[in-house]
C-alpha positions in Angstrom: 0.0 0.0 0.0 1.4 3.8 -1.1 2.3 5.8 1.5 2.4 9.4 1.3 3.7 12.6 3.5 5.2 16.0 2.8 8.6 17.0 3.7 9.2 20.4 4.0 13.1 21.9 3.5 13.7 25.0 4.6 16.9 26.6 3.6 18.2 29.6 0.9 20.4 27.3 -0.5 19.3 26.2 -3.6 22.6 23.5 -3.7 21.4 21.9 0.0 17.6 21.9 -1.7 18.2 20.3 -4.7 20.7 17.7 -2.9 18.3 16.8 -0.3 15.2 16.9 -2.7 16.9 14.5 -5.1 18.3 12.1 -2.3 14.4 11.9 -0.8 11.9 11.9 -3.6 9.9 8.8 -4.6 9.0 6.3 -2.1 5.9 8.3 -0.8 7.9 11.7 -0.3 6.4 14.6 -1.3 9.3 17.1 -1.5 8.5 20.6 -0.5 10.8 23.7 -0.4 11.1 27.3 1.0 13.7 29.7 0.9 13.0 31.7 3.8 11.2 31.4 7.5 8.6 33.4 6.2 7.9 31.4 3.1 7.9 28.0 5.1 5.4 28.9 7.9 2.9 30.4 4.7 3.3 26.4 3.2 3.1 25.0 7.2 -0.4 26.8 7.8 -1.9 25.3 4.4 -0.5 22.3 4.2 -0.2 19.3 6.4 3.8 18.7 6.7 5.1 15.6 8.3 8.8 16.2 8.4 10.0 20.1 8.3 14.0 20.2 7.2 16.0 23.4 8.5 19.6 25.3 8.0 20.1 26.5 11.4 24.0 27.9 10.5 22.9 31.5 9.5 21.7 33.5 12.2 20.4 35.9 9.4 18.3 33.1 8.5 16.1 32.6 11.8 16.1 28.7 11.8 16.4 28.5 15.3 13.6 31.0 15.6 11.4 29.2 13.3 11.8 26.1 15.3 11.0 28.0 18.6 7.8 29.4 17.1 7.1 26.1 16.0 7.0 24.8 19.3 5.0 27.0 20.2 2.4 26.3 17.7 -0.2 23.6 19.5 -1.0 22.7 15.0 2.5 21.8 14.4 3.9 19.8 17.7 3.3 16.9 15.8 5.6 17.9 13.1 8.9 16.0 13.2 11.6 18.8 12.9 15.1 17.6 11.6 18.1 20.4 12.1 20.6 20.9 8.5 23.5 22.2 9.9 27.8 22.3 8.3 28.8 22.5 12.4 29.8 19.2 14.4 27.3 17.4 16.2 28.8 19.1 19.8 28.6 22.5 18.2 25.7 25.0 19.9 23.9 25.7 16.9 22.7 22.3 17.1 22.4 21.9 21.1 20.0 25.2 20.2 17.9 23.2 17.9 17.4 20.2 19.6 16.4 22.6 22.8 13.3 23.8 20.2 11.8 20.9 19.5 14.7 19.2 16.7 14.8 15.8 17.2 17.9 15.1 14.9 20.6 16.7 13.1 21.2 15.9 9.1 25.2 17.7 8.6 27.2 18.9 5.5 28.0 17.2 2.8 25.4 14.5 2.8 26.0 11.4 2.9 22.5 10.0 0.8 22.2 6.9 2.6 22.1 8.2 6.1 19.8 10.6 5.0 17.5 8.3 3.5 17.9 5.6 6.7 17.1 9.0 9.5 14.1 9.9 7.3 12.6 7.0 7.1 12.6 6.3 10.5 10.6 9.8 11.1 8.3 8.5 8.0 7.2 5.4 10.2 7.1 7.2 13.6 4.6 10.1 11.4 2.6 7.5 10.5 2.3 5.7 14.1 1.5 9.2 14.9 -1.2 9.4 12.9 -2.4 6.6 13.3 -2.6 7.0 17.2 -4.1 10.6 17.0 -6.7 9.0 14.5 -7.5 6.2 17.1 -7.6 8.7 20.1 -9.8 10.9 17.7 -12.6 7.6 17.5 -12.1 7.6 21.6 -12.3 11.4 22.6 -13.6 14.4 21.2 -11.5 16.9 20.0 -11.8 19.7 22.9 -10.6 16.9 25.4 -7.8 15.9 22.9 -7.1 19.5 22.9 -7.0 19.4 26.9 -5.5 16.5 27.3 -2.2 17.5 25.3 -1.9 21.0 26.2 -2.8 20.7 30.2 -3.1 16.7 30.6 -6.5 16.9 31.9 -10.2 17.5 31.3 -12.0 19.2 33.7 -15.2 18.6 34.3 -17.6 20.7 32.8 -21.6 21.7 33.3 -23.7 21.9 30.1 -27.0 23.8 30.5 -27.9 22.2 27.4 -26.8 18.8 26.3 -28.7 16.4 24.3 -28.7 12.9 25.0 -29.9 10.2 22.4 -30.1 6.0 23.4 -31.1 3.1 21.4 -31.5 -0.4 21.8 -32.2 -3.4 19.8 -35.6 -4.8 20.7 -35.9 -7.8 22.7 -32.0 -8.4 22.2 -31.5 -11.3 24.9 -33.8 -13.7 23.8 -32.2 -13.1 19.9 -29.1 -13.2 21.5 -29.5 -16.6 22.9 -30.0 -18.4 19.8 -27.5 -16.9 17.4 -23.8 -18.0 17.0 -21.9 -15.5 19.2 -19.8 -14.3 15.8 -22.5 -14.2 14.0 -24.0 -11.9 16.8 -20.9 -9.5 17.0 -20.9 -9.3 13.0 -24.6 -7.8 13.1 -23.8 -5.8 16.2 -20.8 -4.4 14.9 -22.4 -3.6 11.5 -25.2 -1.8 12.7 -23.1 0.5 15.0 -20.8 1.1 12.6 -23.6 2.8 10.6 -24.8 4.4 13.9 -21.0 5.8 13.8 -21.3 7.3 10.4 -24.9 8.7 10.7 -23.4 10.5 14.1 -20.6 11.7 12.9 -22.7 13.1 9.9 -25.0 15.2 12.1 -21.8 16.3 14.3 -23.3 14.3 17.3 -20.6 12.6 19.1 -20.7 8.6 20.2 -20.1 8.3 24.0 -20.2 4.5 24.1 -22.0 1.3 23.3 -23.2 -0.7 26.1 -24.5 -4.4 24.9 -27.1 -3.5 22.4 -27.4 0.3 23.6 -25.9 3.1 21.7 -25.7 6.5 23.4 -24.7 9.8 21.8 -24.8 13.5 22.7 -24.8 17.0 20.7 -24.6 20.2 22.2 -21.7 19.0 24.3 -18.1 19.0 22.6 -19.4 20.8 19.6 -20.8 24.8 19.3 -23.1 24.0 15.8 -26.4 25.3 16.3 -29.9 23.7 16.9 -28.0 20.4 18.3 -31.8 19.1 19.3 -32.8 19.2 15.4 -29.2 17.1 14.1 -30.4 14.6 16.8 -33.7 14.0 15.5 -32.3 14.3 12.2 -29.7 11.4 13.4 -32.3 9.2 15.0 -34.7 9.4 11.8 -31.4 8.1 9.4 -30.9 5.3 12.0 -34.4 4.4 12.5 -35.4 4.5 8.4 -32.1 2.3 8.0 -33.5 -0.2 10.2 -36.7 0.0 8.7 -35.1 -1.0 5.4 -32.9 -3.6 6.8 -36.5 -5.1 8.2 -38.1 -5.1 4.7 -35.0 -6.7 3.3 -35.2 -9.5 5.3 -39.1 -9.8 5.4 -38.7 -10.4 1.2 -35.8 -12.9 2.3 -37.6 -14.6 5.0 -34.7 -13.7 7.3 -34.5 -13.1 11.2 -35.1 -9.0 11.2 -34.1 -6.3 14.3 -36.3 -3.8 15.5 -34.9 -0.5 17.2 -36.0 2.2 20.2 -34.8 5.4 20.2 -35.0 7.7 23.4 -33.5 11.7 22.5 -34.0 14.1 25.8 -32.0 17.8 26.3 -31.0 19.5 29.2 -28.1 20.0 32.5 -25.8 17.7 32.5 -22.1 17.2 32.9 -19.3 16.4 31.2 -16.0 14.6 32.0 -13.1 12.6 31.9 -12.4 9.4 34.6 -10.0 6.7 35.1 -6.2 7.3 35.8 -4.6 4.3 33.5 -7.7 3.7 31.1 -9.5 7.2 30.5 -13.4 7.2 29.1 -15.4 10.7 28.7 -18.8 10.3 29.6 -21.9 12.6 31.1 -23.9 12.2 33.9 -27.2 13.9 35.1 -30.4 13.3 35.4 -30.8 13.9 31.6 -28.8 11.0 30.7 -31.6 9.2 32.9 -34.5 10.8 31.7 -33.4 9.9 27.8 -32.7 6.7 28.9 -36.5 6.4 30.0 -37.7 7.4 27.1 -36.0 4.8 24.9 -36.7 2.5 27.0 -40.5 3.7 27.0 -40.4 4.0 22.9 -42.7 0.9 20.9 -40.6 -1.2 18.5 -39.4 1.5 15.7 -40.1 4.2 17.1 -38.3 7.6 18.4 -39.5 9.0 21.4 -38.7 12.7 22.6 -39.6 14.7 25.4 -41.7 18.3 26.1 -38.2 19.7 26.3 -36.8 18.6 22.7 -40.6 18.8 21.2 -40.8 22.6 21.9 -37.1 23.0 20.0 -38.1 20.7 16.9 -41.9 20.8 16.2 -41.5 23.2 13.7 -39.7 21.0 11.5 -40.8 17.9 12.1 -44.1 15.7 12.2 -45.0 14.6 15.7 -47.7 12.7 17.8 -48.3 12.7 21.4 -47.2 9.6 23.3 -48.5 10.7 26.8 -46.6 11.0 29.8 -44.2 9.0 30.8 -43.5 7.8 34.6 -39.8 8.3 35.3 -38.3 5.6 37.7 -36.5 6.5 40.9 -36.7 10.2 40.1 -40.6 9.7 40.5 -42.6 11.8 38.5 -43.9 11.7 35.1 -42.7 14.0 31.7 -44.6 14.3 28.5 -43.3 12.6 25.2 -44.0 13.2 21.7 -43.0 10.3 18.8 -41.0 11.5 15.9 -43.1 10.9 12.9 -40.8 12.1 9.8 -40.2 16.0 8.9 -42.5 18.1 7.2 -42.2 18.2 3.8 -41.4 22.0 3.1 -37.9 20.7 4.9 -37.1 17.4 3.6 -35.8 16.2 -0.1 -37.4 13.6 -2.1 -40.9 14.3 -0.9 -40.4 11.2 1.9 -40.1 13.4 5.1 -36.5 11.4 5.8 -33.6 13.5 4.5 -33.2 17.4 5.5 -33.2 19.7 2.4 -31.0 22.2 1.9 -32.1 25.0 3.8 -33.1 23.3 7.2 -29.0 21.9 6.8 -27.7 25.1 6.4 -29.6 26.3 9.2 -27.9 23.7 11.7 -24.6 24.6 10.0 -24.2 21.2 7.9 -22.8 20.0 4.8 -26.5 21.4 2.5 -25.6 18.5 0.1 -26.8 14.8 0.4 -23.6 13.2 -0.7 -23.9 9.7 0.6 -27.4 9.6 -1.3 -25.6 10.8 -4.3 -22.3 8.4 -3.7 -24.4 5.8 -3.8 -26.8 6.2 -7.1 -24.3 7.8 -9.0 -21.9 4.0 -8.4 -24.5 2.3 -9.0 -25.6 3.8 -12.2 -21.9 3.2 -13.4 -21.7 -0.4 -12.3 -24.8 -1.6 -13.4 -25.0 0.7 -16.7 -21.9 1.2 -18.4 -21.3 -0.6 -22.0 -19.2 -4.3 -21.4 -17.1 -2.4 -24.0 -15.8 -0.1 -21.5 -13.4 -1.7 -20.1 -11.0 1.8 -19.3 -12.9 4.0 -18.3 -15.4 1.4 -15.8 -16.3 1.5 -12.1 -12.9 0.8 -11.0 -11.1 3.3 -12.8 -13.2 6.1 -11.5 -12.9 4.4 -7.6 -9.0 4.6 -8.5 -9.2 8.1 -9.7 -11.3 8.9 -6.2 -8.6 7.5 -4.7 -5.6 9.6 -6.3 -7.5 13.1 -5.7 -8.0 12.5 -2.6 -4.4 11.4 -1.7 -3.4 15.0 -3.8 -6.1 16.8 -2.2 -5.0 16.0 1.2 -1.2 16.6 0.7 -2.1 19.8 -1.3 -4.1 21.4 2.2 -7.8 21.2 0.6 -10.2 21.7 2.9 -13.1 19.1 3.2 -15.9 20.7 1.8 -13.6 21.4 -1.5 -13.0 17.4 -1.4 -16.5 16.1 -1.4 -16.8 18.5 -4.7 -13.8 16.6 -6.1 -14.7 13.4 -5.2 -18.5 14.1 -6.9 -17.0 16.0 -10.1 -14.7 12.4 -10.4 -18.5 10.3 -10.1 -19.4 12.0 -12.7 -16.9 12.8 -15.3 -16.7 9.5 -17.1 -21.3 9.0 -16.5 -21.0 10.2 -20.2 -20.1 6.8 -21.3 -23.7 5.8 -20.4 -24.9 7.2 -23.1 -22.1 7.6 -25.8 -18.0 7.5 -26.5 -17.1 10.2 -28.0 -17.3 13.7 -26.7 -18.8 11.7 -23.7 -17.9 14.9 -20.9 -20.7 17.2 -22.8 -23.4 14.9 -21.7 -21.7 14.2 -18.1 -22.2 18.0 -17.3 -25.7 18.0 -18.2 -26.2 15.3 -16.4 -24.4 16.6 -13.3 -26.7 19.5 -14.0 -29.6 17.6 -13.9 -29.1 15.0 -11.3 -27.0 17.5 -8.4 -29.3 19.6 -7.3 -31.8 16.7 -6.5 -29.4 15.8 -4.2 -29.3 19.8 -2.7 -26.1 20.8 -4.4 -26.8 24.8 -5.1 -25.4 26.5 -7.8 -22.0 27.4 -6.4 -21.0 24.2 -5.6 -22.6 22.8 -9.3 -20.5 25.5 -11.3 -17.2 24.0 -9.7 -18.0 20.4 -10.2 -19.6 21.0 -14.1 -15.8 23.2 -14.3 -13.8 20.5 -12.7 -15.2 17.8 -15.8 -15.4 20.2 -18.7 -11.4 20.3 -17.6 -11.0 17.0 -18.6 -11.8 17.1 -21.9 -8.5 18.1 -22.4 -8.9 21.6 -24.5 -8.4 24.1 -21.6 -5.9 24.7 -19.2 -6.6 23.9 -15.4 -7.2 27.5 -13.4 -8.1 25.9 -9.8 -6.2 23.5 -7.7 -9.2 21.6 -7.5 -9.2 21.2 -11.7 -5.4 20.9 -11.3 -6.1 17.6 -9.2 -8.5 16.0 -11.3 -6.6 16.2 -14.5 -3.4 14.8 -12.5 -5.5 11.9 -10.6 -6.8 11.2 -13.7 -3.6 10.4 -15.1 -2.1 9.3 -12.0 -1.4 5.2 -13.4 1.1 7.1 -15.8 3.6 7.5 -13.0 2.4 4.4 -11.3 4.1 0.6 -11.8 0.7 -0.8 -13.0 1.1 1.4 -15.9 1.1 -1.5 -18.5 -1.6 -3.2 -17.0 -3.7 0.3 -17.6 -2.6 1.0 -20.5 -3.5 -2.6 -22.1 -7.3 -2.1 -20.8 -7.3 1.3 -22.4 -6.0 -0.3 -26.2 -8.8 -2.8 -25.4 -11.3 -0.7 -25.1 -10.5 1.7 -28.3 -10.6 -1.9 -30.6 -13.7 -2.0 -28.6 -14.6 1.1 -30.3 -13.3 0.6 -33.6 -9.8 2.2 -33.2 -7.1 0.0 -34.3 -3.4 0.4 -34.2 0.0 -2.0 -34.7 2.3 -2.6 -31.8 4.5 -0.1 -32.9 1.8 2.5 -33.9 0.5 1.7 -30.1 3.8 2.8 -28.7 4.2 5.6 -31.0 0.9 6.7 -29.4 1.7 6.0 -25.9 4.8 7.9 -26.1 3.4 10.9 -27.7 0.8 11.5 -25.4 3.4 10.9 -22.4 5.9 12.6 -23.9 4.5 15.5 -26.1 0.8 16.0 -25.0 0.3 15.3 -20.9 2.1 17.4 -18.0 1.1 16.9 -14.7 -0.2 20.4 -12.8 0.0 20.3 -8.9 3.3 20.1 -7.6 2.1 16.8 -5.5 1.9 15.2 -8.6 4.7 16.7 -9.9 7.0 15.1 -6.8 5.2 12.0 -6.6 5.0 10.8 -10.2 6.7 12.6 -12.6 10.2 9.8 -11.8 7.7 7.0 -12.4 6.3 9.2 -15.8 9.7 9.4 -17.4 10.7 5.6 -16.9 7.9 4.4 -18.2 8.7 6.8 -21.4 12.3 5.3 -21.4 10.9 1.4 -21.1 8.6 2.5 -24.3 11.8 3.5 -26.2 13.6 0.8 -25.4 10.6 -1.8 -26.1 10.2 0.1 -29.7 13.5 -1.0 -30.3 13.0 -4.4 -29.8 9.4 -4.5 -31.4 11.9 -3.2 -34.4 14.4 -5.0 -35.0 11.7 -8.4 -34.4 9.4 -7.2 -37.3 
């Protein structure tokens, strides 16, 4: 599996750059450089840099500086910083750099393999990093993270307004008893993972699982607005999931799950516990009162109470439910049962998916990408010509793949990459209907199908731009076009190449287009040689090398297709 990270060198001479950029690149590096402080903290606020490079020897420079504001930068303590210096390793320019932060020392002249050897080693430890930071990210929210690393503790904290949200599977322990324990985690485990995404979606966050019971909270770790709404929004995507996972079964005369969910809002508070295994929950007696109400809540059904009714019922279709006795507290609360949403805020006409306007409002994504994901795939999978063997499902997953992995190393911001990713669904949906000139007819039917999933009219004139860029006649003007041309061509630089390359001469036969073996490899090393550049500088790094030996192979494989015929 490619692995990829940014190294950024930082140093005015262009002799130490070039040296140190032609020792590092391939293997995953993404070279970087600046020529001043100034120019290397513009590139370490856009872009994510694993390992930062830095001439310490001139004091004109401001190495030493750099690192020391660095440090001092909670955004870039995870950076790996590596001193460049012509001094000893005893001499106090480097003592200085190690006391900001440097955690190594690369000296003058290089010696290539002990460069490559150090920089790998920071290479593996970035990506244990990351991998930690991501698994810590599943575990805590952010603000604790935050807490945690800056002060090494969370204190606790009193919401005035948290919202709690429960489920459970119905009747669980009696299922549970006659189902193969594997078989029992492999459902459980399924379902919460979809519980995960549809949370993480509405910007709820997932406190724990406890047997069959999920529990989430909004309004807690997060400042979005209306977090009562994104809950009932939430609940309805889990609930309507389950509903189709019922009817799927019923047809297949399968075992089927039934779901309660419980949503209440109010005091609570927040914390961290444990001193060798930490877990961040919330306690108060609205963590008990949402608990009664799932627990209250018939076979698919959400139940809310007064307090989350008079925040929501605006938006949404709801019934009474009566009141509901609380247990222990004593006492009884009124609760309401979430029907769907009213129509004037939902897409599709179904009451189940928030339109754009009631998404905007709670400061979410106003697009309905997954919805979009999915049709779109399908429509490629199950439509597309068996003569289009190029340009099928898996060479648009491939190119989703590749911008991504450019978009990320490149500092685009998330928003921007859900706008790649759809532009690269639909570039090659032309082929649905015809070969040749096949972009025209994917941008009017991105411009047909997009905003049915709420896509507004900024966000459709960037994605309709991004494809009409890939019909080859115009020169790229945003990073984000810049991307899609080089992910599109991103198997030029890559080792499968030939493997490619063959599908692509299959499916122009396909088509009618025939060429000799030589005429094949006139063609392929025209276009590589003559007619395609990559764009981003990514690209540029990462598989330009990989480009110009696959040109060289061609050559050398036209001589021997030569001299044979």
């Amino acid at each position: 599996m490619e692995r990829f990270i940014n190294i950024l060198i930082i140093d005015d001479n262009q002799i130490n750059q070039r040296g140190l950029k032609e020792i590092l690149n391939g293997a995953g590096n993404n070279v970087l450089l600046a020529n001043s402080t100034f120019e290397a903290f513009q590139i370490l606020n856009q872009k994510e840099i694993g390992i930062v490079i830095v001439n310490i020897d001139k004091a004109s420079f401001k190495g030493v500086q750099l690192l020391s504001d660095m440090k001092e930068n909670e955004n870039l303590k995870h950076v790996y910083k590596v001193v460049l210096t012509e001094q000893s390793s005893t001499s106090t320019h480097i003592i200085k750099g190690l006391n900001e932060g440097a955690i190594d020392f690369l000296t003058l002249p290089f010696s290539p393999n002990l460069v490559k050897a150090k920089i790998e080693i920071y290479k593996s430890l970035y990506y244990k990093d990351g991998r930690i930071r991501q698994l810590l990210s599943n575990i805590f929210p952010e603000k604790v993270l935050e807490d945690l690393n800056s002060i090494g503790k969370f204190s606790p904290k009193r919401i005035e307004n948290g919202v709690v949200i429960f489920t459970d599977f119905v009747n669980f322990s009696n299922k549970a008893k006659s189902i193969n324990p594997m078989k029992l985690l492999k459902k459980l485990e399924s379902y919460f993972t979809k519980f995960d995404e549809i949370t993480s979606r509405y910007k709820l966050e997932k406190i724990k699982t406890i047997g069959d019971s999920y529990m989430a909270i909004a309004g807690v770790t997060e400042v979005l607005n209306h977090p009562e709404i994104r809950t009932c929004l939430a609940a309805l995507e889990m609930r309507d999931y389950m509903l189709n996972e019922r009817d799927v079964s019923r047809a297949l005369n399968r075992d089927f799950w039934e779901i309660r969910i419980g949503i209440h809002s109010g005091p609570l508070v927040a914390g961290v516990i444990g001193s060798t295994k930490y877990s961040f929950d919330v306690w108060g007696d609205t963590v008990n009162i949402a608990s009664r109400a799932e627990q209250s809540a018939k076979p698919d059904n959400i139940l809310i109470t007064d307090a989350v009714a008079k925040q929501v019922e605006s938006f949404f279709d709801l019934e009474s439910a009566g009141k509901v006795e609380i247990k222990k507290r004593g006492g009884s609360i009124e609760m309401l049962c979430v029907k769907r949403l009213k129509l004037e805020y939902c897409l599709y006409g179904e009451g189940k998916i928030a339109n754009t306007e009631l998404l905007k409002k709670c400061e979410l994504p106003s697009s309905d990408f997954d919805h979009m994901q999915k049709d779109i795939l399908n429509r490629l999978k199950s439509q597309l010509p068996e003569e289009i063997v190029y340009h099928d499902l898996n060479h648009t997953l491939n190119v989703e793949k590749a911008a991504i992995r450019f978009a990320k190393l490149e500092g685009v911001s998330e928003h921007e990459i859900m706008l790649l990713r759809t532009a690269v669904y639909y570039h090659d949906s032309g082929f649905l209907v015809q070969y040749h000139d096949n972009e025209d007819y994917a941008i009017k039917m991105s411009k047909n199908l997009l905003p049915y999933y709420g896509f507004d009219e900024a966000e459709l004139k960037i994605i309709t731009d991004i494809i009409e860029i890939t019909k080859g006649v115009k020169t790229p003007t945003t990073i984000l076009q810049q991307i899609m041309l080089d992910a599109d061509h991103d198997y030029l630089g890559r080792a499968d190449y030939y493997h490619v390359a063959k599908k692509l001469r299959e499916e122009m036969e396909n088509y009618d287009i025939f060429m000799t073996d030589i005429e094949w490899i006139d063609f392929q090393i025209n276009y590589l040689e003559n007619i395609h550049k990559y764009y981003t500088e990514t690209a540029k790094n990462i598989r330009q090398g990989g480009k110009k030996a696959r040109i060289l192979e061609l050559y050398k494989l036209k001589s021997e297709t030569s001299i044979i015929l």
